[in-house]
C-alpha positions as CSV (number, residue, x, y, z in Angstrom):
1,X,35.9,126.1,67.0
2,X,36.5,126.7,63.0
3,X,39.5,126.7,61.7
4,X,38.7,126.2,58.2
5,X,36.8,128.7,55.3
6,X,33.4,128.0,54.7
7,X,33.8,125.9,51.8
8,X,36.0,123.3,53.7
9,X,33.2,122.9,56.4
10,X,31.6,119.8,56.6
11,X,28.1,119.3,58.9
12,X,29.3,116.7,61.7
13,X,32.9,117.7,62.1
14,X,33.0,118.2,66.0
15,X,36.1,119.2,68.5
16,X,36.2,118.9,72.2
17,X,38.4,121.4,74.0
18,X,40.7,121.6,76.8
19,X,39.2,122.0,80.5
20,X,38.8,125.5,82.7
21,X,38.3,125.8,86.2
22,X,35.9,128.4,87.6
23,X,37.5,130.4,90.1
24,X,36.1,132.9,92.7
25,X,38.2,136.0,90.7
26,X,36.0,134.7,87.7
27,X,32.9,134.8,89.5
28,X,33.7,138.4,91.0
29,X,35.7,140.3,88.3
30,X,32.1,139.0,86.1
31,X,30.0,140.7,89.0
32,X,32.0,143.8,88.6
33,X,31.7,143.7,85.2
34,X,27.8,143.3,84.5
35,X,26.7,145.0,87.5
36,X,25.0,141.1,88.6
37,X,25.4,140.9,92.0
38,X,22.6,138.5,92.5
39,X,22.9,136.9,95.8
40,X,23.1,133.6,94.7
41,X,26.4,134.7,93.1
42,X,28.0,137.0,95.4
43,X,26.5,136.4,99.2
44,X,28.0,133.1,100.5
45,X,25.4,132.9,103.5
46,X,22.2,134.1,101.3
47,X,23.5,131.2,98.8
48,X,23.4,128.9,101.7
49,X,19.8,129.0,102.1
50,X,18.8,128.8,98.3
51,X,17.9,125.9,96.3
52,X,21.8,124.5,95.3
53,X,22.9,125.5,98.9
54,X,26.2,127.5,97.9
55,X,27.0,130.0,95.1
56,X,26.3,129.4,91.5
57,X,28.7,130.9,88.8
58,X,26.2,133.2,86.4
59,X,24.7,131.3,83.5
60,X,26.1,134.6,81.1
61,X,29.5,133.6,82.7
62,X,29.8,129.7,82.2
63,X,28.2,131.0,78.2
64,X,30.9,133.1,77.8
65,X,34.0,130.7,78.7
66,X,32.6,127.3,77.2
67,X,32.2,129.0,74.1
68,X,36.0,130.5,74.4
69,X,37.0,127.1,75.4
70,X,37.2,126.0,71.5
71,X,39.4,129.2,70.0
72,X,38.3,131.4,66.7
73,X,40.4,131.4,64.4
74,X,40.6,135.5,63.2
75,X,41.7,134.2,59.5
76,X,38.4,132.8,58.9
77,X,36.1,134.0,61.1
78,X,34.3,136.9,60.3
79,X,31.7,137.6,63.0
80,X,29.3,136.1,65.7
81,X,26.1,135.4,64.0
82,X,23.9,134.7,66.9
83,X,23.2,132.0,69.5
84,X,19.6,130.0,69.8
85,X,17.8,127.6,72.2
86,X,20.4,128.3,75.3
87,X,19.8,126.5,77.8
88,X,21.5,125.9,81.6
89,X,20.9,122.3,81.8
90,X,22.9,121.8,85.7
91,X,24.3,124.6,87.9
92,X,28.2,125.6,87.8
93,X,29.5,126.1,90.7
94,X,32.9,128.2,91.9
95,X,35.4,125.3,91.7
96,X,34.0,123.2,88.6
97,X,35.7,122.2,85.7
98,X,34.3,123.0,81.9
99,X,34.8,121.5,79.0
100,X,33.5,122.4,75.5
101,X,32.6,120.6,72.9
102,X,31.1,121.5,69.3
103,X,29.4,120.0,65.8
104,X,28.8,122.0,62.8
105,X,25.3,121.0,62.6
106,X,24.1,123.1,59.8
107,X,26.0,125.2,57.0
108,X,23.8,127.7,54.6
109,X,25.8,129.7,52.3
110,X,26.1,133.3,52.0
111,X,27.6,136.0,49.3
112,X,31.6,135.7,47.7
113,X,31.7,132.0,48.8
114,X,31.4,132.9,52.4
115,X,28.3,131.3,55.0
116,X,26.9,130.8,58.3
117,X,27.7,127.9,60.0
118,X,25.8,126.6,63.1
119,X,27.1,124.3,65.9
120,X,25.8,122.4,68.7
121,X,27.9,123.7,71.9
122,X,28.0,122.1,74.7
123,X,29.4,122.5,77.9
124,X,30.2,120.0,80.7
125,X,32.2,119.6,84.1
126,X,34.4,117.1,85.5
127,X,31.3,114.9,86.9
128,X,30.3,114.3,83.1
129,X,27.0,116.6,83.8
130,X,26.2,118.8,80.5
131,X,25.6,122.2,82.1
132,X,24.8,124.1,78.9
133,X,24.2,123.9,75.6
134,X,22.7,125.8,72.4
135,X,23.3,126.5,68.8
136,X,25.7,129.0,68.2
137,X,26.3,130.3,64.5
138,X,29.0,131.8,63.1
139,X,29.2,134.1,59.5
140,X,32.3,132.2,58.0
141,X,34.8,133.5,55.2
142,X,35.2,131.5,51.9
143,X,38.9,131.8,52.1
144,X,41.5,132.8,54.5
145,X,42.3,136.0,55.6
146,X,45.9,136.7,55.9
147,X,46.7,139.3,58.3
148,X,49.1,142.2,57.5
149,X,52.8,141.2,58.2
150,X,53.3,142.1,61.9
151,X,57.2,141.8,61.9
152,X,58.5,144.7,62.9
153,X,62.1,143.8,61.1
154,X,60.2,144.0,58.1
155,X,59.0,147.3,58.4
156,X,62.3,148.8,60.2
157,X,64.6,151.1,58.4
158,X,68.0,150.1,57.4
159,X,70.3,149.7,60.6
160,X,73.3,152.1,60.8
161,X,76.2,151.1,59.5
């Protein structure tokens, strides 16, 4: 999603991810999870009789994964800043594709060169429906973070001799 410190953020620079495919684990293990065991997600033959006619992965659930679709990166991200005008535009159903795509439409600056930036996400499946979208913002460092050194040769003792 951002890859860059806030500084190096320009409003209009957009990525489109890779695609996922909904599954039925997805749409259960999320059930489990949230305690959402709506019918219209979990109850094949209730889901028959309702208005898309078979099971509709939950709207929290299609959220979740378009916006994981484009990945954080944890050097320059510092925390979710919060999400506005969501909106399920089409149903997802167990078996569709997503894709994500994202602008930085806005960038407002913050303390120490750091600042929220706020992108258009949207989500859509392989029949080229958009099935969600909102504006998601993100609090954004002014420079890099570099992690502690995580190479375990580095930190070893000596070997034996």
């Amino acid at each position: 999603m951002i890859d860059q410190p806030f500084p190096e953020l320009k409003v209009g620079q957009s990525k489109v991810s890779r695609g996922r495919t909904l599954t039925e684990t997805d749409v259960v293990n999320f059930c489990m999870l949230t305690g959402n065991w709506l019918e219209i997600h979990a109850n094949e033959e209730f889901a028959k009789t309702a208005r898309f006619g078979r099971r509709v992965v939950q709207g929290s659930l299609v959220f979740s994964i378009v916006n994981a679709l484009l990945p954080f990166d944890s050097s320059v991200v510092d925390a979710f800043y919060g999400v506005d005008r969501l909106r399920f535009l089409k149903p997802t159903f167990i078996g569709d594709t997503l894709w994500a795509r994202s602008e930085i439409i806005d960038l407002r600056e913050k303390d120490g060169g750091a600042g929220v930036a706020t992108l258009e996400l949207v989500g859509a499946n392989q029949r080229r429906e958009k099935v969600m979208r909102c504006e998601f913002s993100l609090l954004i460092l002014g420079a890099r973070l570099l992690p502690p050194s995580n190479d375990p040769f580095t930190l070893a003792e000596p070997a034996a001799q």
